[in-house]
N, C-alpha and C positions, 0 to 999 in steps of 0.2 A: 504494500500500500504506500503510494506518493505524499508525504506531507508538503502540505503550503505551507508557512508560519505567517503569523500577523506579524504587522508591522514592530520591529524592534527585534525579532528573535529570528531577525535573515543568515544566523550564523548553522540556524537549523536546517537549513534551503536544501533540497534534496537526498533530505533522512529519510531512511527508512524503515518502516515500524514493523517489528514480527509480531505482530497481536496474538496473545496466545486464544485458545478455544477455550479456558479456564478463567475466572475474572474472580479479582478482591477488590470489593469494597471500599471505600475512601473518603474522608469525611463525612461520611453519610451519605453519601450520593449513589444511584444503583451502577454498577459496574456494566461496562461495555465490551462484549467478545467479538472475535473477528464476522461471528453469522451475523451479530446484529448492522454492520455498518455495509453501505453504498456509498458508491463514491460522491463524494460533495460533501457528507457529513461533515458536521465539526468536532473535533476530539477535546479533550484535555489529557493530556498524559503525563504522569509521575514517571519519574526512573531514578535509579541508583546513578553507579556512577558514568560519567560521558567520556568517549574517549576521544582526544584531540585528535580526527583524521577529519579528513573528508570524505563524503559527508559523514556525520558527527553518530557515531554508534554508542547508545546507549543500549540499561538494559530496562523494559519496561517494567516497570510494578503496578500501575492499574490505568486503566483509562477507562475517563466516563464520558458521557454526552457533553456537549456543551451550547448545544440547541435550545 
């Protein structure tokens, strides 16, 4: 799956997300898995740590809606 970033997080510009089929919870918000999303959606995504490459490989730990 392609991310866009909103303005300010251009250093994210061509990440790519391996969304697992398993999802946890975050703040309270219900958790997003790779069935539920089409493309356009908006994410929010948490991760551990980033690693300085191009583009930017993180490891996911939850994504929710942000619709």
């Amino acid at each position: 799956m392609q991310f866009a970033p909103d303005p300010g997080y251009e250093h994210y510009a061509g990440t790519t997300f391996d969304i697992p089929f398993w999802a946890a919870a975050i703040d309270g918000e219900t958790a997003v898995v790779l069935g539920d999303l089409v493309a356009g959606d908006r994410i929010n995504a948490w991760t551990g740590a980033c690693r300085e490459s191009y583009p930017v490989q993180c490891e996911v730990e939850a994504v929710t809606s942000a619709s």
